[in-house]
C-alpha positions as a printed Julia matrix, in Angstrom:
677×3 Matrix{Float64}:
 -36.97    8.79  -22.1
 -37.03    5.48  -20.08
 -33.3     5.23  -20.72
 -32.36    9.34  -19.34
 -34.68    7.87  -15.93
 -32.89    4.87  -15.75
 -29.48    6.58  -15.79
 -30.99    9.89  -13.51
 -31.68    6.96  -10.69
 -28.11    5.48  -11.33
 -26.49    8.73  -10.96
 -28.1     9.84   -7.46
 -27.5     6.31   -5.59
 -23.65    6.76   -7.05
 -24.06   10.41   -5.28
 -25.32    8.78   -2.21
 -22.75    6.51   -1.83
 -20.08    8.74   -2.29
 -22.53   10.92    0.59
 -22.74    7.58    2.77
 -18.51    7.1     2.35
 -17.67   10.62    3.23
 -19.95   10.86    6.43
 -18.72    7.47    7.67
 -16.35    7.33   10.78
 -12.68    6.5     9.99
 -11.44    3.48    9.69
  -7.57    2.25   10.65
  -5.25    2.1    13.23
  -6.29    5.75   14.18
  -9.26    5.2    14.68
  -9.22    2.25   17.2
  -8.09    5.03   19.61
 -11.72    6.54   19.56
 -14.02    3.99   21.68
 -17.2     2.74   20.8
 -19.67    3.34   23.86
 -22.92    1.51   23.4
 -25.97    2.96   24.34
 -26.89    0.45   27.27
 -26.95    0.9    30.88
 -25.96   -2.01   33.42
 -27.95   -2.04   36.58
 -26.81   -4.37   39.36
 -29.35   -5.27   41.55
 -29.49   -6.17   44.92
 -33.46   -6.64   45.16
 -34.12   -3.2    46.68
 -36.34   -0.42   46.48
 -33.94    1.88   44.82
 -32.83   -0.01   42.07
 -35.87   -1.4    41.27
 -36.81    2.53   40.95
 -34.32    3.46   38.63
 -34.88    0.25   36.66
 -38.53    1.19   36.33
 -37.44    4.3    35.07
 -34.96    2.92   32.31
 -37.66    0.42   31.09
 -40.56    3.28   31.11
 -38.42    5.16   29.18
 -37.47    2.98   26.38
 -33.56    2.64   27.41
 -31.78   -0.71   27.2
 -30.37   -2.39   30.4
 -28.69   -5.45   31.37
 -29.16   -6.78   35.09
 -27.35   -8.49   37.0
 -29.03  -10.27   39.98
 -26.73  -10.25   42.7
 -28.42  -12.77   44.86
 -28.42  -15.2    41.73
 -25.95  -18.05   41.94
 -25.83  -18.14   38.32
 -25.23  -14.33   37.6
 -22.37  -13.55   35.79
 -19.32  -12.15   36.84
 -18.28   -8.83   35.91
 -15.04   -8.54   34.74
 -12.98   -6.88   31.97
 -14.96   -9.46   29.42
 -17.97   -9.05   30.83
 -17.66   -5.2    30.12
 -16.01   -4.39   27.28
 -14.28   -6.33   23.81
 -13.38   -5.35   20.91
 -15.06   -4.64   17.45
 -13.73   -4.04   13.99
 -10.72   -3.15   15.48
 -11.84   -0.7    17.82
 -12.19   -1.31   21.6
 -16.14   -1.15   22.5
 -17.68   -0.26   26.11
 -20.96   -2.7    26.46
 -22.24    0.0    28.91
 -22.61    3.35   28.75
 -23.7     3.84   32.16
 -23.18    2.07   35.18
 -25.98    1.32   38.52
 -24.88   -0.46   41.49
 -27.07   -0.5    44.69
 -24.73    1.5    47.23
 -21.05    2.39   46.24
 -19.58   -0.75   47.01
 -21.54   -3.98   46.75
 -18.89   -5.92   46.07
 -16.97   -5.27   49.2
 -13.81   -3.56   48.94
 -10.71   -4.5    46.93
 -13.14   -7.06   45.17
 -11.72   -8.17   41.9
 -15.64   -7.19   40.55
 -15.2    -3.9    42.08
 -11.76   -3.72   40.37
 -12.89   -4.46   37.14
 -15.53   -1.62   37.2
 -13.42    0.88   38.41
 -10.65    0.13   35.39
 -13.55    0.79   32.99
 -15.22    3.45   34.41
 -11.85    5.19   33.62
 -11.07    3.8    30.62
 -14.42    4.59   28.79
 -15.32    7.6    31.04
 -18.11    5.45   32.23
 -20.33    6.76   34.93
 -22.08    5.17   38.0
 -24.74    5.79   40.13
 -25.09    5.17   43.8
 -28.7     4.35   43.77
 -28.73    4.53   48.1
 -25.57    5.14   50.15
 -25.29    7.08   53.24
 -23.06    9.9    53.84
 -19.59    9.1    54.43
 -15.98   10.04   53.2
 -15.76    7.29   50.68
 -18.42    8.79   48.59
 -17.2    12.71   49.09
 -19.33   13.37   51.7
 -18.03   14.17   55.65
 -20.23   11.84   58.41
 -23.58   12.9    59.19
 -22.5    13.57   62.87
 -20.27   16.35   61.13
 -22.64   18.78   61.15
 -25.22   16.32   58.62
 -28.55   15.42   59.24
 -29.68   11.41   59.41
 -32.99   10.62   60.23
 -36.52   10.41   58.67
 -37.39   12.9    55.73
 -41.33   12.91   55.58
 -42.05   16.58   54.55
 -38.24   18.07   54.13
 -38.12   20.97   51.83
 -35.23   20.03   49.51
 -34.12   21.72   46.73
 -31.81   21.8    43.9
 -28.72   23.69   43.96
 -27.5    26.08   41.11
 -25.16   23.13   40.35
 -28.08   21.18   39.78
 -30.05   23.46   37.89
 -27.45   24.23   35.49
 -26.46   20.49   35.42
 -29.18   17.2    35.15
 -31.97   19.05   37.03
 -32.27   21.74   35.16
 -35.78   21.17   34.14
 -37.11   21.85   37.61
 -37.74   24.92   39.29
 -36.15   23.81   42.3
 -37.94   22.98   45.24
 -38.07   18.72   46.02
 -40.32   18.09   48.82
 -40.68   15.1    50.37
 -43.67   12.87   50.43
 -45.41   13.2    53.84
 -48.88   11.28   53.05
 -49.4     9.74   56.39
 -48.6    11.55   59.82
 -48.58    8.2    61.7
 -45.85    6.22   59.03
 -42.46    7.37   58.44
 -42.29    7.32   54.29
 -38.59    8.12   53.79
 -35.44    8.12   55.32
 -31.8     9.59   54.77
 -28.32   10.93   55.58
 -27.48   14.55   54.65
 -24.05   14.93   54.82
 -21.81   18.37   53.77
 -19.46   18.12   50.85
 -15.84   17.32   50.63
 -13.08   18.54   47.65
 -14.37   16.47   44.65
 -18.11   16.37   45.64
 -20.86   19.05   43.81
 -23.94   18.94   45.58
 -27.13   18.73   42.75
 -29.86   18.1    45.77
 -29.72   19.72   49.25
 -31.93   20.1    52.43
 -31.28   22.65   55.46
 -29.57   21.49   58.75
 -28.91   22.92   61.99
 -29.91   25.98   63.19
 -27.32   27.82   61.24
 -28.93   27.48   58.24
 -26.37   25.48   56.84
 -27.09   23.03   54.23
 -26.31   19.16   53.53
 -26.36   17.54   50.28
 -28.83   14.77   49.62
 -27.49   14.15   45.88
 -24.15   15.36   44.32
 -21.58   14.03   42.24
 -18.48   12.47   43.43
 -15.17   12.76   41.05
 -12.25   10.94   42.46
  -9.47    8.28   40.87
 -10.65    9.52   37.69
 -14.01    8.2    37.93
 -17.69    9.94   38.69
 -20.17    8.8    40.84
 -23.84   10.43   41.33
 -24.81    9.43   45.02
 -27.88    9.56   46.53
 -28.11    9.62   50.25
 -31.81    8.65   51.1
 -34.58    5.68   50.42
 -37.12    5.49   47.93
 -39.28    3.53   45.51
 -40.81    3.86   42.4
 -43.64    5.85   43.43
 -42.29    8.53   45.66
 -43.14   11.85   44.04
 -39.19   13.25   45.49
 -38.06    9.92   42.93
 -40.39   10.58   40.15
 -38.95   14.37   40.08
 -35.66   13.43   40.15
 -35.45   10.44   37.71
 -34.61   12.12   34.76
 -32.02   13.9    35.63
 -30.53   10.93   37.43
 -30.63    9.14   33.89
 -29.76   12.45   31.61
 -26.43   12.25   34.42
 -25.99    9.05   33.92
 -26.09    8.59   29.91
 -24.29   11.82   29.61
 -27.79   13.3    27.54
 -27.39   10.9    25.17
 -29.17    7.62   25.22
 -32.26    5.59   23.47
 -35.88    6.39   24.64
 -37.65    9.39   25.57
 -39.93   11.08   28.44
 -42.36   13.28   28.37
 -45.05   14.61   31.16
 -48.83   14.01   30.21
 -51.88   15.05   31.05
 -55.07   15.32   29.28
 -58.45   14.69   30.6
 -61.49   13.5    29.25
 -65.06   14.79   30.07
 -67.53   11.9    29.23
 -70.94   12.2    28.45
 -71.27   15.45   27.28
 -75.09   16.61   26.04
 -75.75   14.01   28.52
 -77.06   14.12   31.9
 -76.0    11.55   34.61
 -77.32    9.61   37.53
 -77.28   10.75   40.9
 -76.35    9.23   43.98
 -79.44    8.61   46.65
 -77.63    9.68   50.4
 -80.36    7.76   52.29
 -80.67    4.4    49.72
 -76.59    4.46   49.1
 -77.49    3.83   45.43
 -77.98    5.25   42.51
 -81.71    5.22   40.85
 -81.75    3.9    37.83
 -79.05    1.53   38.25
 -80.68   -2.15   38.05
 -79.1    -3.27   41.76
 -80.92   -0.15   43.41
 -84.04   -1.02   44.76
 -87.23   -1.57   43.25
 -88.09    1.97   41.61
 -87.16    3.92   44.14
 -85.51    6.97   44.1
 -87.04    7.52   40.67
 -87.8    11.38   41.38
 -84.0    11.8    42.02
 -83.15   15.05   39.58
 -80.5    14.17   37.18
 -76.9    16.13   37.01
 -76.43   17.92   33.68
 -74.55   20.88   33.23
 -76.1    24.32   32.27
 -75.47   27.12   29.97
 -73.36   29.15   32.9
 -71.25   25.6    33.36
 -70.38   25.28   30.13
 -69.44   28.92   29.94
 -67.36   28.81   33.29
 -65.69   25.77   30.9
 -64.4    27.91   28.56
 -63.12   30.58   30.36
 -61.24   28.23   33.21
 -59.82   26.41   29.66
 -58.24   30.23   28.72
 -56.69   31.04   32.42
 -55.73   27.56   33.23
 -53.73   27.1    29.68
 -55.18   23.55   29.34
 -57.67   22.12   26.69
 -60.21   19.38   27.48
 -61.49   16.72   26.0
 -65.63   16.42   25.27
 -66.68   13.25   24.61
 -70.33   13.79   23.75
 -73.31   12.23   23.02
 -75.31   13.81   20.91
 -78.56   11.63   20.0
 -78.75   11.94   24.51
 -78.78   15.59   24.22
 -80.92   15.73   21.57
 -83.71   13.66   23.63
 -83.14   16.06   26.47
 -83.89   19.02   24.18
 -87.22   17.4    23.23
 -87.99   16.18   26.58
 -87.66   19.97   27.63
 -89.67   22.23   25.64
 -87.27   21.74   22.34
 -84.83   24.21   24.08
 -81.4    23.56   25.46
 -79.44   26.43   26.35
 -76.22   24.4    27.51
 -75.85   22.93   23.76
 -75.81   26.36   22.34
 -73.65   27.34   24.53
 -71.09   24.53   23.88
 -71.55   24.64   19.81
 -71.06   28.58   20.4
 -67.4    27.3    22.04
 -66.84   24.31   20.12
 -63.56   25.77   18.89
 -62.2    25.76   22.43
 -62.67   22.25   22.9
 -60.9    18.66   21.03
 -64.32   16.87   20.38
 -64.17   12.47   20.72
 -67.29   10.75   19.75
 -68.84    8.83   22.58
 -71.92    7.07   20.73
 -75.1     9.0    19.63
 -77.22    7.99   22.66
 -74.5     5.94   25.25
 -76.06    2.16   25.01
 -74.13   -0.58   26.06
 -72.4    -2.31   23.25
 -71.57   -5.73   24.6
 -73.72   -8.65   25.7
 -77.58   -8.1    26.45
 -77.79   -7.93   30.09
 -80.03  -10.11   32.25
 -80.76   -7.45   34.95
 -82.97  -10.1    36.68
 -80.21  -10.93   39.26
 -76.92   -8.89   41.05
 -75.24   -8.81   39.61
 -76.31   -8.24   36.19
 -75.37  -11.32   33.32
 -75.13  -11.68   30.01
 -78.46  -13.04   28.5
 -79.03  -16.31   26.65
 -80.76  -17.74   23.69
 -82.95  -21.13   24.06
 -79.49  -22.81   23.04
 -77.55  -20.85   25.55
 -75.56  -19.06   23.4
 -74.99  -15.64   24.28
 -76.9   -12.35   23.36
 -74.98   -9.98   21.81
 -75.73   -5.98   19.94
 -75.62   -6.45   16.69
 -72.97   -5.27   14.11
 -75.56   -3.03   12.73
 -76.5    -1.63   15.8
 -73.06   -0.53   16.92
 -72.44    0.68   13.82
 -75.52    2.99   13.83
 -74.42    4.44   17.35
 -71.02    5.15   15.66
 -71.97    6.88   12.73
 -74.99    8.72   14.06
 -73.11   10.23   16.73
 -70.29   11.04   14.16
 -72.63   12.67   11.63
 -74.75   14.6    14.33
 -70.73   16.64   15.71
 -70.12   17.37   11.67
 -73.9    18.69   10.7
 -73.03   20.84   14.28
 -69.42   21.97   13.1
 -67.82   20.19   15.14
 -64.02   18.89   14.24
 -63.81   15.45   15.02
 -62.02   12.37   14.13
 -63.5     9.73   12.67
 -60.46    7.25   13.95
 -61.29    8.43   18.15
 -63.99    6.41   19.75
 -64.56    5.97   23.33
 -67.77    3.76   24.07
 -70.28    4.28   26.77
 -68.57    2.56   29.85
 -65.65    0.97   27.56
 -69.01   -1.54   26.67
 -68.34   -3.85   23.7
 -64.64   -4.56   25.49
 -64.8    -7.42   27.59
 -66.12   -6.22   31.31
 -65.32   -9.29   33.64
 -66.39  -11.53   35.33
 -69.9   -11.29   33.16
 -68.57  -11.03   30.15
 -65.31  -12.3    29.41
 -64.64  -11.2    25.95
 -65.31   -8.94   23.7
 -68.07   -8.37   21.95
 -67.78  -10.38   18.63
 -69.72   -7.63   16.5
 -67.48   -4.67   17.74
 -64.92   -5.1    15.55
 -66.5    -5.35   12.42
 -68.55   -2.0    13.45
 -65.17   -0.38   14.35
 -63.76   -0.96   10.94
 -67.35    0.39    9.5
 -66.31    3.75   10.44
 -63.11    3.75   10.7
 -62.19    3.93   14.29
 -58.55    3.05   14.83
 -58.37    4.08   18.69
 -61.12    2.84   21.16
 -60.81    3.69   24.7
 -60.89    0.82   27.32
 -60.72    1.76   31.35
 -57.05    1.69   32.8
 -58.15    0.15   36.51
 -59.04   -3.29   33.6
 -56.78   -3.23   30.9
 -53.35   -1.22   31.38
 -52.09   -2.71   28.19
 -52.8    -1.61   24.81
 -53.85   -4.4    23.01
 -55.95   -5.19   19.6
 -59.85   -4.86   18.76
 -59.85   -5.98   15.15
 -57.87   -3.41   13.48
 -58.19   -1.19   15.93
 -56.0    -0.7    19.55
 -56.91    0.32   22.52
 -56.56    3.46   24.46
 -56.21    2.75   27.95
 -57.46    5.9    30.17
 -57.1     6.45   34.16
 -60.57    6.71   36.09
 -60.67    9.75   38.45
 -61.95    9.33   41.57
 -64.72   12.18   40.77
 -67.6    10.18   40.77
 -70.16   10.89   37.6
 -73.18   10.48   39.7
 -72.86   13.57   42.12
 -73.0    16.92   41.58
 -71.85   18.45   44.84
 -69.17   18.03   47.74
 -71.34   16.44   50.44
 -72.99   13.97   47.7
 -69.58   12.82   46.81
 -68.21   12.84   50.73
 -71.51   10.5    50.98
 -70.38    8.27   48.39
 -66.81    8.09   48.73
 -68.04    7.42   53.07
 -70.13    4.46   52.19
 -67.24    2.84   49.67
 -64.47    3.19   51.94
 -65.57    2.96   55.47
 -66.29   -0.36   57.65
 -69.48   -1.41   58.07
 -68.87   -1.01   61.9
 -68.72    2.72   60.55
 -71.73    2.62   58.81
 -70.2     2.03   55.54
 -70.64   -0.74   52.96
 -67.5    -2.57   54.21
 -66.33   -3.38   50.38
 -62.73   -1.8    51.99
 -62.64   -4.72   54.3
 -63.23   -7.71   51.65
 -61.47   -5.75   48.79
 -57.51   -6.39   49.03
 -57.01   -3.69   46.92
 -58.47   -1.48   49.18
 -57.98   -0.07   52.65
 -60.93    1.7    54.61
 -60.88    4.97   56.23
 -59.81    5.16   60.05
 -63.14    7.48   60.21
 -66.18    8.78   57.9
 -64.49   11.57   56.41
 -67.17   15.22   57.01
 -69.99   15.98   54.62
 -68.66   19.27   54.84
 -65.24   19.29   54.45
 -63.96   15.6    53.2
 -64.12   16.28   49.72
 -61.46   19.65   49.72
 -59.46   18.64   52.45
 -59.13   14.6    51.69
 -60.51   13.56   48.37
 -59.7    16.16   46.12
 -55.97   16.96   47.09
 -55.32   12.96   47.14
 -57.2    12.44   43.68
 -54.68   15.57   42.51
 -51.59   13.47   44.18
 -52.65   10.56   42.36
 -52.99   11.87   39.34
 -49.72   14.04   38.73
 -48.37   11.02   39.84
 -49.28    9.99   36.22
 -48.29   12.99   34.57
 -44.5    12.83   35.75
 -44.27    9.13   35.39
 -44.18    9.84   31.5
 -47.99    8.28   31.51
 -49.75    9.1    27.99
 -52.82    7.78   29.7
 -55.53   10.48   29.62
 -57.92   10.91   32.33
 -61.76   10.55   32.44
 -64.25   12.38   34.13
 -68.28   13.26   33.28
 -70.03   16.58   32.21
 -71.8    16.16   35.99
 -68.46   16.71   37.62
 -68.45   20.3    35.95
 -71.85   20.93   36.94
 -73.65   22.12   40.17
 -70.66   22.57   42.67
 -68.0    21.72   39.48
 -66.18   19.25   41.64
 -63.9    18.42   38.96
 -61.71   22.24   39.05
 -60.3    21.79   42.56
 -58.81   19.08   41.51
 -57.24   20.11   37.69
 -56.28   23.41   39.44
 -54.02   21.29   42.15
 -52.96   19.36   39.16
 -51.58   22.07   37.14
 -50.9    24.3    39.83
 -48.21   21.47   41.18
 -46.84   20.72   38.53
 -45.81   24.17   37.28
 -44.61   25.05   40.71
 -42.38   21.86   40.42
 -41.01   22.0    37.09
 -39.31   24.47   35.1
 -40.98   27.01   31.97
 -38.7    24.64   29.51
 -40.91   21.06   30.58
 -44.55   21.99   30.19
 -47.41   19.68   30.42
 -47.61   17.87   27.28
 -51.85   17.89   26.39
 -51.96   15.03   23.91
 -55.35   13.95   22.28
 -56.66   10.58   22.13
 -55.43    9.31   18.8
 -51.99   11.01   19.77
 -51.81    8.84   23.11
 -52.92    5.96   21.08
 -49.92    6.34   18.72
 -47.27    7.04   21.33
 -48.57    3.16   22.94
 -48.16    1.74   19.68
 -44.52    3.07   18.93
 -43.35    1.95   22.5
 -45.02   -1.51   22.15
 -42.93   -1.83   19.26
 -39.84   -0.81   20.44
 -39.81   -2.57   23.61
 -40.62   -5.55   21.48
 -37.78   -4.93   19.27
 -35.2    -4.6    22.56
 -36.9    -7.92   23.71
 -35.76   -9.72   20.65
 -32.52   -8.12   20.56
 -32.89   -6.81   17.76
 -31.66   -2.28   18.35
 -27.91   -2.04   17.86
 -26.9     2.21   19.41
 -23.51    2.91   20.19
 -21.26    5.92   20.29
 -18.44    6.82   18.64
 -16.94   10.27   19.62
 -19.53   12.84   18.63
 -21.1    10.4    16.19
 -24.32    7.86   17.21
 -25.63    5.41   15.29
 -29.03    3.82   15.67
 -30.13    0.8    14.17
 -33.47   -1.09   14.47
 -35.8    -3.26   12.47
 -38.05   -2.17    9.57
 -40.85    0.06   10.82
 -39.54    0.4    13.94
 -39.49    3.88   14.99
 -36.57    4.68   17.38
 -36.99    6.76   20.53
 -33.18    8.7    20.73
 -32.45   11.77   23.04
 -29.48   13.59   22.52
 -28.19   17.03   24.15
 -29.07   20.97   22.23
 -27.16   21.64   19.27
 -27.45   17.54   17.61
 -28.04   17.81   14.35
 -29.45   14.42   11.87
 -27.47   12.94    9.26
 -29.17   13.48    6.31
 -28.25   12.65    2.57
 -27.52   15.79    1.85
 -26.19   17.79    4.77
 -27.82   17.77    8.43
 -31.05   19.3    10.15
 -31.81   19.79   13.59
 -32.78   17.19   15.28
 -35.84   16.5    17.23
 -37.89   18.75   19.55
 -36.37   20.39   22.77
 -37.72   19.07   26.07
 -36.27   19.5    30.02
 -33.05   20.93   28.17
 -32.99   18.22   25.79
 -33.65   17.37   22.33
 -35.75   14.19   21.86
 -37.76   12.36   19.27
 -39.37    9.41   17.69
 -37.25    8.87   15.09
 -36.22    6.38   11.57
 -33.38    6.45    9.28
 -34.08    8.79    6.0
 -34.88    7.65    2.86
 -31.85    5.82    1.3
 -30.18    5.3     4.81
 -30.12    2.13    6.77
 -29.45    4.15   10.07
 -30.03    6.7    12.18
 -27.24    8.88   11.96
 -27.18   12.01   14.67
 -23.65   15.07   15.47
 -23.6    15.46   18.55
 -22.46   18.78   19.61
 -18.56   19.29   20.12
């Protein structure tokens, strides 16, 4: 029997070799004629805004670049070596993509400028114009022929049906242009119209004939192809962010390493809870250690009700969009018995808990780190007689864990036993009082099996390792949990970001990462007409940067005046008049965010050390990239993966693309992908 299993194995790797040999590419003097293109972009910079943009955008995304510094004495020249060699025979492009800083940064008849012409047209290589203006040389007639040159703040762009059935595609159409601040001009441009060879992908409306003037198109000429863009920007414009992808999907010809997605989820902290809430006339909050003496004690908390929680649910159904409760359950539990033993908001949620994900918060929200010394402001972390630090105990943490865990399954409620966000992201380190973590978290984490634990974004951006668990970084939104209606959080927001001269605390004027208001914003109509649309801007400025990151709110911010819907419904309501039915909002949960980090920690990692080899060869691409490296690869409709028997589809569609996180099959030592004809 042994023997028949030894010789079964034999047989299928002789059947998967003869597999491997047939799907190879050929080898021999015929097939030197097909190029190999690797999947690398080169990005010549000249230090500005634009490139840096698109660079941003290539590294966020997982794709490998090489830069050249043009202002670097040591920089290498490009030339015919510098771009191309040959291997195994074949002749190999180094680049598949080419970005230079305007359309000639060389200067003309340059031998650099040359050498990237001859092979642009010898690989069909293609190069983007990251900021040019409108002239002849890039297909476009002078902006004083009937062209438009000027600022842009506020223009009402919008693709073209070139561009929608080309790299834009995934939006809906209209691009307008940032206009945040009526008193600073945000972008400028050139419009010009198109000449023979030029498709316009981006256009705006000039003159009072309603003509139109093309702010991006692509330029074919000498048997080359150039995508030009004809106006400023940085990485943060929202008319860049929209545009990105399809300036790299052009670029790479929809097929190139890494991936994009746009995220948005949002996180409701504190759940069975109530919060604190904000005293107008002390500008504190009661209860807080650094608020007076006692006072304010009579201050009624903010907890939602039964009507809140069922207003929840139903915006959840219209809006299309699940949240997020992180709950406490041991709080909610005290607040039943300290009224009457009956708490119609928990029925209410347990009678809905199918509606909601559900990520354990700690049974009653301590904090997990050092014991704090609350006898000075602000707080520190209290000593022992031999001045070593006081910290909560293994046990302790573990308790909140497990309790709060075991309370959401006795309630039917799904949860995760790997999610775990801690009450204020306590037990991480929390500078400058307490500098590291707590030692005991750890060991509690592993207890019960929590792999993700959330830490605050604003802190720590980067993932990073608690034991052996990671962190979940998550975006603060600037809903405040200790204010249940518009003129408590005008208050607050007043007294944070105005002068002292203005009667605020004057924190804008030490802070440098903060600027103060030109004037107290109204009680009565700050928060609709300035906070909540610029907390919206800011934060679907995450969701089409291909940011995991979830958000976090508290339960008090859907209570009362439910401060929190004004600003999801902006969200959402953007976004899906932005972008086209075939790029939805991606709604991961928290372990799902967790794992994306992970995989492109890894990868960049691995394209750090040099260590991917991607290239091209006809309609064949070949991945290769260390053991347990997952790979992210996107590739156009219709690629299928080399399997060992046969092919499947490959990946998941996405902006008109197919995309995945992906490894070689069992047996294989690549990724192997057909690309369509």
């Amino acid at each position: 029997m042994a023997y028949r299993t030894r010789m079964g194995r034999t047989g299928a790797a002789l059947l998967v070799t003869g597999l491997l040999m047939v799907a190879a590419p050929p080898t021999g003097a015929g097939a030197a004629t097909v190029p190999r293109i690797d999947l690398r972009v080169l990005v010549v910079d000249d230090g500005g805004d634009a490139v840096d943009a698109v660079e941003s955008e290539l590294r966020g995304t997982g794709v490998p670049y090489t830069v050249v510094r043009l202002g670097r004495p040591d920089r290498p020249v490009i030339d015919a070596a510098f771009l191309a060699d040959t291997v195994d025979g074949r002749p190999r492009a180094k680049y598949q993509g080419v970005v230079l800083p305007n359309a000639d940064p060389f200067g003309a008849g340059s031998a650099e400028a040359d050498a990237l012409a001859a092979y642009e047209k010898t690989f069909g290589v293609r190069q983007v114009d990251a900021y040019t203006w409108a002239h002849p040389g890039v297909g476009l007639d002078d902006t004083s022929d009937g062209g438009y040159a000027g600022p842009l703040d506020g223009v009402d762009a919008a693709v073209t049906p070139a561009g929608k059935a080309g790299p834009f595609g995934y939006l809906d159409g209209a691009v307008e242009f940032e206009d945040n601040s009526p008193s600073v001009s945000e972008s400028y441009g050139y419009a010009g119209r198109p000449r023979e060879g030029y498709t316009s992908y981006l256009d705006m409306p000039v003159g009072a004939d309603g003509g139109r003037a093309s702010l991006i198109g692509e330029y074919a000429h000498d048997g080359r192809r150039e995508l030009v863009v004809t106006f400023a920007y940085n990485r943060h414009q929202r008319q860049f962010r929209l545009l990105a992808r399809g300036i790299v999907e052009w670029l790479t010809q929809g097929v190139h390493l890494g991936q994009s997605r746009n995220y948005f989820s949002v996180h409701v902290d504190d759940v069975f809870a109530p919060d604190s809430r904000w005293d107008t006339e002390l500008n504190c909050t009661p209860g807080d250690f650094d608020c007076g003496d006692g006072e304010g004690a009579g201050t009624t908390p903010i907890r939602m009700t039964a009507q809140d929680a069922l207003y929840a649910a139903q915006w959840q159904q219209s809006a299309g969009f699940t949240l997020d409760m992180v709950y406490n359950g041991g709080a909610g539990e005290a607040w039943k018995a300290q009224n009457g033993g009956s708490d119609p908001l928990t029925t209410q949620l347990l009678a809905d808990r199918a509606e909601y994900r559900w990520v354990n918060h700690t049974y009653t929200h301590p904090f997990l780190g050092c014991v704090q010394d609350t006898s000075t402001v602000p707080w520190q972390c209290a000593k022992d007689a031999a001045g070593s630090t006081l910290w909560m105990s293994r046990a302790e943490i573990s308790a909140q864990i497990r309790n709060n865990h075991d309370w959401a399954v006795g309630k039917g409620l799904t949860v995760d036993r790997a999610e775990l966000v801690t009450g204020e992201h306590s037990g991480l380190k929390t500078l400058p009082q307490q500098p590291a973590d707590n030692p005991n978290l750890a060991g509690a984490l592993a207890d019960n099996g929590v792999k993700w634990v959330a830490s605050d974004n604003s802190r720590e951006p980067v993932q990073r390792a608690v034991g052996g668990a990671l962190t979940v970084p998550r975006h603060p939104m600037n809903v405040y949990y200790n204010v249940g209606t518009a003129a408590e959080m005008t208050d607050e927001y007043n007294w944070i970001y105005s002068s002292r001269a203005d009667g605020g605390s004057g924190v804008c004027e030490t802070n440098p990462g903060s600027t103060c208001l030109d004037e107290p914003l109204d009680a009565a109509t700050g928060y609709a007409a300035y906070i909540a649309p610029q907390e919206a801007r800011t934060a679907l400025g995450h969701v089409i940067a291909n940011d995991p990151r979830p958000h976090y709110v508290h339960q008090s911010n859907m209570a009362e005046e439910r401060l929190l819907y004004p600003v999801l419904d902006k969200v959402l309501g953007d976004y899906r008049s932005l972008f086209a039915d075939n790029t939805p909002v991606v709604n991961p949960r928290h372990r799902d965010v967790g794992s994306e980090l992970a995989r492109r920690a890894a990868w960049d990692k691995a394209l750090a050390d040099g260590k991917v080899t991607a290239y091209r060869v006809g309609t064949t691409v070949t991945v290769e990239a260390p053991s347990g490296v997952v790979a992210p690869v996107t590739a156009p409709e219709g690629t299928r993966k080399q399997l060992i028997l046969g092919t499947s589809v490959f990946g998941t569609a996405y902006a008109g693309q197919r995309s995945a996180w992906t490894s070689p099959e069992p047996l294989q030592q690549a990724i192997t992908l057909r690309l369509p004809a």
